[in-house]
C-alpha positions in Angstrom: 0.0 0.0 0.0 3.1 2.6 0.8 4.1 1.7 -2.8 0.6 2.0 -4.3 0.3 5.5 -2.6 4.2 6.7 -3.5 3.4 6.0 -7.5 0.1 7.3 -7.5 1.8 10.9 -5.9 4.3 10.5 -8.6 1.3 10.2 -11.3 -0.9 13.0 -9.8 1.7 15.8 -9.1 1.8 16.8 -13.2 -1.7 17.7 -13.1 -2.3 18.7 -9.6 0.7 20.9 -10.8 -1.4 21.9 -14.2 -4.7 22.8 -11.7 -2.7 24.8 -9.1 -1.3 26.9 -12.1 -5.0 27.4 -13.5 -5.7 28.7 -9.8 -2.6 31.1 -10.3 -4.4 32.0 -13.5 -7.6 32.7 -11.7 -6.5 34.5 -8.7 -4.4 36.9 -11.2 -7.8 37.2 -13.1 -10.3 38.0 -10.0 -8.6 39.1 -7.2 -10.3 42.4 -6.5 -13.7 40.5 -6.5 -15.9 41.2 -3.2 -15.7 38.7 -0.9 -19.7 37.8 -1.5 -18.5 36.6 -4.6 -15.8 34.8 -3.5 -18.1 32.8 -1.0 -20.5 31.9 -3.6 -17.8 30.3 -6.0 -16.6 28.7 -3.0 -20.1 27.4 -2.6 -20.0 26.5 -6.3 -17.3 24.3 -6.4 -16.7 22.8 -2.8 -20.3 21.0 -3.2 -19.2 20.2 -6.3 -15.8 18.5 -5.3 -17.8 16.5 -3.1 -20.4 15.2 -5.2 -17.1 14.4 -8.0 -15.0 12.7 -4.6 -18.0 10.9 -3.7 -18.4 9.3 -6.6 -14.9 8.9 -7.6 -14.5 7.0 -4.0 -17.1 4.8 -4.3 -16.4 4.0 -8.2 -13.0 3.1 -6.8 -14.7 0.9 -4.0 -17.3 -0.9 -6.3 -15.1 -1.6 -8.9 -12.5 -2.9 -7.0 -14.0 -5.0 -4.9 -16.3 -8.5 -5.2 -19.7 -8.1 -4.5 -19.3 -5.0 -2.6 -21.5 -4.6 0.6 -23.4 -1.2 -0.1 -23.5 -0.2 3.4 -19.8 -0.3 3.5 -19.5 1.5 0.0 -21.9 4.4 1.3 -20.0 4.9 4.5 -16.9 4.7 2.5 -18.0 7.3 -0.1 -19.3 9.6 2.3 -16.8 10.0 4.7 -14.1 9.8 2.2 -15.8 12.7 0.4 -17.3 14.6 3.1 -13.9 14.8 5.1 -11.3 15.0 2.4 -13.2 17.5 0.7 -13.5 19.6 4.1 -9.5 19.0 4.7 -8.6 20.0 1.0 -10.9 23.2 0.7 -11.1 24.4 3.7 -8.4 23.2 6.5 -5.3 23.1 4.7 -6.4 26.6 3.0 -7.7 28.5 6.2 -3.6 26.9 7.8 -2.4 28.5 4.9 -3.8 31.9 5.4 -3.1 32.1 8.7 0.8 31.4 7.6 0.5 34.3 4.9 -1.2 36.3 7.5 -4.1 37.2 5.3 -6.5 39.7 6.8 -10.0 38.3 6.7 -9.0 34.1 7.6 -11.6 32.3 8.6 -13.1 28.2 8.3 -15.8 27.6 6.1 -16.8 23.9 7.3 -19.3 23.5 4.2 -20.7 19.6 6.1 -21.6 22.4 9.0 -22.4 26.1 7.5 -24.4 24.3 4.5 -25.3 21.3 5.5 -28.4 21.2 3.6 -26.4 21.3 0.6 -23.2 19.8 0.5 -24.0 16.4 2.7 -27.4 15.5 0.3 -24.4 16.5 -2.4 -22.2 13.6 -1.5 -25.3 11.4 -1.1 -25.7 12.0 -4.7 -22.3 11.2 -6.2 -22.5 8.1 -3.8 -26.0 6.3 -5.8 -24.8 7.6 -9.2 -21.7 5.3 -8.6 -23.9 2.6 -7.7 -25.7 2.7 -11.3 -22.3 3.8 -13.5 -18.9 3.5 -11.7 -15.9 5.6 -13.7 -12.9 6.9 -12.2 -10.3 8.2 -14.7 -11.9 11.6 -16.3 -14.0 12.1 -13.0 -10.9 11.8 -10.7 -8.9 14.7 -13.3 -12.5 16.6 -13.0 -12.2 16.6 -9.0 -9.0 17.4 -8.8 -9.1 20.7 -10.9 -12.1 21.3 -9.0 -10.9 21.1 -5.6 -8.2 23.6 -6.6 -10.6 26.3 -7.5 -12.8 25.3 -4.3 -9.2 25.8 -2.4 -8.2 29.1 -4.3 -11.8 30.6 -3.5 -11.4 29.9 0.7 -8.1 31.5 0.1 -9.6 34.8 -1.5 -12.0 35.0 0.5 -9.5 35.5 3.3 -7.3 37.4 1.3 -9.6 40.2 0.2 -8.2 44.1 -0.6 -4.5 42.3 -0.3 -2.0 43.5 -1.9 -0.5 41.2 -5.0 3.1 40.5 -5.9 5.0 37.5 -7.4 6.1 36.2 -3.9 2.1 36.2 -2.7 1.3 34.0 -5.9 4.6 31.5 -5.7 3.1 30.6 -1.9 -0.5 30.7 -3.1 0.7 28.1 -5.6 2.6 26.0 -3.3 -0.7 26.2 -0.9 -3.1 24.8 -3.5 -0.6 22.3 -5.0 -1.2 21.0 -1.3 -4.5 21.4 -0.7 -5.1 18.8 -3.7 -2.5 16.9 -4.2 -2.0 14.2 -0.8 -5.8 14.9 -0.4 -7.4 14.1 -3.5 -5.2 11.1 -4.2 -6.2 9.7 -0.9 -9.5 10.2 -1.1 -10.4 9.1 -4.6 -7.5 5.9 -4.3 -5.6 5.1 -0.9 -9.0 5.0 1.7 -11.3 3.0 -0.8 -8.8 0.6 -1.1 -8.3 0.2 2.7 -11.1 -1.7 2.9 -10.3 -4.0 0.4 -8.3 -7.6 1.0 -5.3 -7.7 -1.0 -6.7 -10.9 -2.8 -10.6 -9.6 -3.2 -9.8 -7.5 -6.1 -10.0 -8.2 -10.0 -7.5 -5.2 -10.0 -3.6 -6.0 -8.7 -2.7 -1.7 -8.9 -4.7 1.4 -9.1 -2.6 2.9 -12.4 -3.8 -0.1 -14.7 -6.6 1.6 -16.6 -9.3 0.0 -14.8 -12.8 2.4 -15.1 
């Protein structure tokens, strides 16, 4: 498994690297947008990195595994969603900020502030896997995703501050990660803790399974 995760880091860090710049590109773009607006693309694409995670983690589960028990793949799918997804947009950020010393930090938990939303979200990316189980263009999806959900926490916090190529090298290193360990680990590493190292059609994660 320490193997499994070490080449699927190696794999992931070219395109986490690819979505961290697009959040460069971004913040560059739209960083004197009001915080309101800030909030409500963080409100866009967190729920949105959930429902993609979700689904991503419970593909991963279902397709891995033998007759899958679909109490087990739900429970698996939401937490591996719900709490990576929190970790990635929102706790790794909102450290971040603090470290940069941005004036307006504060936590967004969206499983707490929108509850309404983003847990019926992961729900929803958990039965769609049930019907059609993919992983490969979802998992890019989520991962380009999650950066943007990442980059919006961050300007949120950083509103009115100043800009300069030092702010944007750390911002970059901050949402390469936010993504990268997380999203890896949620969409490959924790489904695949629960499965036996003989109970799978599937010997790695990087053979081209959907």
């Amino acid at each position: 498994m320490i193997k499994r995760v070490f080449v699927e880091l190696k794999e992931h860090a070219p395109f986490t690297f690819l979505g961290a710049l697009s959040g460069i590109l971004i913040f560059v773009l739209l960083k004197n947008i009001p915080y309101k607006i800030s909030y409500g693309l963080f409100y866009t694409f967190h729920p949105l990195h959930v429902f993609l995670s979700a689904y991503v983690t419970a593909s991963m589960y279902k397709l891995h595994k033998k007759n899958p028990d679909m109490i087990k793949l739900f429970l698996i799918g939401f937490f591996g969603s719900v709490g990576v997804a929190t970790l990635s947009d929102s706790v790794i950020p909102y450290l971040g900020e603090i470290l940069l010393k941005m004036p307006n930090t504060e936590l967004h938990l969206g499983f707490i502030e929108k509850w309404y939303f983003v847990n019926p979200v992961a729900i929803l990316g958990i039965v769609t896997a049930i019907f059609v189980s993919k992983t490969k263009f979802p998992h890019m999806g989520h991962v380009f995703v999650s950066t943007w959900a990442s980059l919006f926490h961050i300007m949120m916090a950083g509103e009115n501050m100043g800009s300069g190529i030092s702010l944007y090298f750390w911002i970059l290193i901050l949402l390469f990660f936010s993504v990268w360990i997380p999203c890896c680990f949620s969409d490959i590493v924790f489904p695949l803790l629960f499965i036996k190292g003989h109970d799978t059609d599937c010997p790695c994660t990087c053979c081209g399974k959907d």
